[in-house]
C-alpha positions as CSV (number, residue, x, y, z in Angstrom):
1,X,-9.3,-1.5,-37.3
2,X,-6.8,0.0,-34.9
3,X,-7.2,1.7,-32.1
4,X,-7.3,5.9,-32.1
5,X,-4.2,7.5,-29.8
6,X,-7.4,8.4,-27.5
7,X,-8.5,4.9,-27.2
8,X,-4.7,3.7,-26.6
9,X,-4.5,6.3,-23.7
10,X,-8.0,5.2,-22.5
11,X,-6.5,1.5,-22.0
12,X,-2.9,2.7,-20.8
13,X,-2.6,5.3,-18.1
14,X,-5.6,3.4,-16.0
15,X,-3.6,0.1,-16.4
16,X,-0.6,1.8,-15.5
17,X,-2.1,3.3,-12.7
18,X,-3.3,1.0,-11.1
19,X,0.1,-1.2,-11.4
20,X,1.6,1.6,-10.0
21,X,-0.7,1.7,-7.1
22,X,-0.6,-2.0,-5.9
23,X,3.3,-1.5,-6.2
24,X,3.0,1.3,-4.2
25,X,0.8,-0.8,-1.7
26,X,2.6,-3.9,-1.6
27,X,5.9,-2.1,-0.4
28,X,4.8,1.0,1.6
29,X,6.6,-0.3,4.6
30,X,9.3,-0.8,2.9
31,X,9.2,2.7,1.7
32,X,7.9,4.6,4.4
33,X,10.3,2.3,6.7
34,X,7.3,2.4,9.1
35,X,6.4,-0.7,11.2
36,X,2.7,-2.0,10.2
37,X,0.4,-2.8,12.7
38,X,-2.7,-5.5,11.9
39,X,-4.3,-6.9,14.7
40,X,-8.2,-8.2,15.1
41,X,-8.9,-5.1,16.9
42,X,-6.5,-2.9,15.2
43,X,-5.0,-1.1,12.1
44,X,-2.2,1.2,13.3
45,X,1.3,3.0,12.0
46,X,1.4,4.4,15.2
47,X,4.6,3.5,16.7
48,X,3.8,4.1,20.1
49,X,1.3,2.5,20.2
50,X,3.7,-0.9,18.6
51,X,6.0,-0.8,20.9
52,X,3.6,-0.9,24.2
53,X,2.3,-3.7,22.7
54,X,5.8,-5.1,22.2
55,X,6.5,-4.9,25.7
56,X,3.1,-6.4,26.7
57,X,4.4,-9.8,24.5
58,X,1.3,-8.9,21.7
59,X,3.0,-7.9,18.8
């Protein structure tokens, strides 16, 4: 009993998907060649707002 080309599909393009999604996430800075901000307080790309803090010694 083998799968249908429906049921194949059904398992495949989710799976590769998602791979393609947590690739996508685990180099975005990479790829974007944006500076990523994380902080207690904070998420930011913005890189305004990265450099003040560089100056102030937080980042």
């Amino acid at each position: 009993m083998g799968l249908s080309a429906g049921g194949w599909a059904l398992l495949v393009v989710p799976t590769l998907l998602g791979i393609a999604t947590m690739f996508l996430y685990g180099f975005w800075d990479k790829i974007t060649g944006k500076e990523y901000y994380v902080d207690e307080e904070i998420l930011a790309y913005d890189e305004d707002l990265v450099e003040e803090l560089k100056k102030e010694g937080k980042a």
